[in-house]
N, C-alpha and C positions, 0 to 999 in steps of 0.2 A: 318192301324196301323203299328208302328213299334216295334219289340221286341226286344230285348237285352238279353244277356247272360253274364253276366259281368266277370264272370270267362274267356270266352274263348275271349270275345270282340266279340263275331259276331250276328250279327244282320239279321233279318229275317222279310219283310217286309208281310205281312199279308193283305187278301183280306176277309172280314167279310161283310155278310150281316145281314140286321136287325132281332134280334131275332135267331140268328145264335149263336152256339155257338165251340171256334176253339181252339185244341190245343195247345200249345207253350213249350218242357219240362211237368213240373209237374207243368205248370199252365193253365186251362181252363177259356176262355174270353167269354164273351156273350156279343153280343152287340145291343142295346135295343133300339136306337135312333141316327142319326146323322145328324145335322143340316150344313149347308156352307152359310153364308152371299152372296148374290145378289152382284153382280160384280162395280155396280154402292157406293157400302156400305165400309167402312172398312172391309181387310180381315178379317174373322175369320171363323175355320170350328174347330164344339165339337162334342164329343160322350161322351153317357152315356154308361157307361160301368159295369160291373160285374165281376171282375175278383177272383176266388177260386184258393186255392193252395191242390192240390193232394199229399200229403206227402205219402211216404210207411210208413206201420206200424203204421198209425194216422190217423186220419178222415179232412176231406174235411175243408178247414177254407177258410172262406171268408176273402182276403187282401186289397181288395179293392169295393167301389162301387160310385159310383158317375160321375160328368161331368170331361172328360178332353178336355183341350184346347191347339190347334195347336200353336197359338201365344204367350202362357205363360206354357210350359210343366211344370214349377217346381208350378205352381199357385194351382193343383190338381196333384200331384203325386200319383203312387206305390211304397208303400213302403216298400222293399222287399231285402234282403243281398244279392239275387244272379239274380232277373231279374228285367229287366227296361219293360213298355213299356209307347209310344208314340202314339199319334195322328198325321197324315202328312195332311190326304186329305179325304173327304165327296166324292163320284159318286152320284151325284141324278139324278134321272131315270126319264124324264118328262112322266106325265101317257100319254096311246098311245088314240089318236082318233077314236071312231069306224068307221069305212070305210063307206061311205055314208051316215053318220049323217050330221044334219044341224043345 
């Protein structure tokens, strides 16, 4: 994922695994699922995402929940006065082979 600061313009690329949940300012992300289409496919890689806003002096608001998409960022936005974030890119981990299986 990518984060945004729009106040300062600076952006912070972000490594999340699934069911993880990460920092960014006064916004915590959890992220719950992320798929990347097979290479032979149109690109497209999504995450479902959870994102809360930690305000001082207020309690925890959810601003966002749902799929975002790499290839349409404005299709599922956050929508937020002072942070952005994005979708770049999926890591899928193929599971490992047990050693001497057949």
């Amino acid at each position: 994922l990518r984060a945004l600061e729009k106040i300062t313009a600076r952006t912070k690329d972000l490594v999340i695994d699934i069911d993880e949940t990460v920092a960014f300012k006064s916004l915590e992300i959890t992220l719950r699922t992320c798929d990347k289409r097979p290479p032979e496919e149109p690109p497209e890689t999504s995450a479902f995402l959870e994102i809360r806003d930690t305000k001082p002096d207020s309690e925890q608001e959810t601003v966002f929940t749902g799929w975002m998409f790499a290839s349409s960022p404005a299709l599922s936005a956050l929508e937020h006065p002072v942070y952005d974030v994005w979708v770049i890119d999926c890591t899928i981990i193929a599971p490992e082979v047990a050693a001497g299986s057949e």
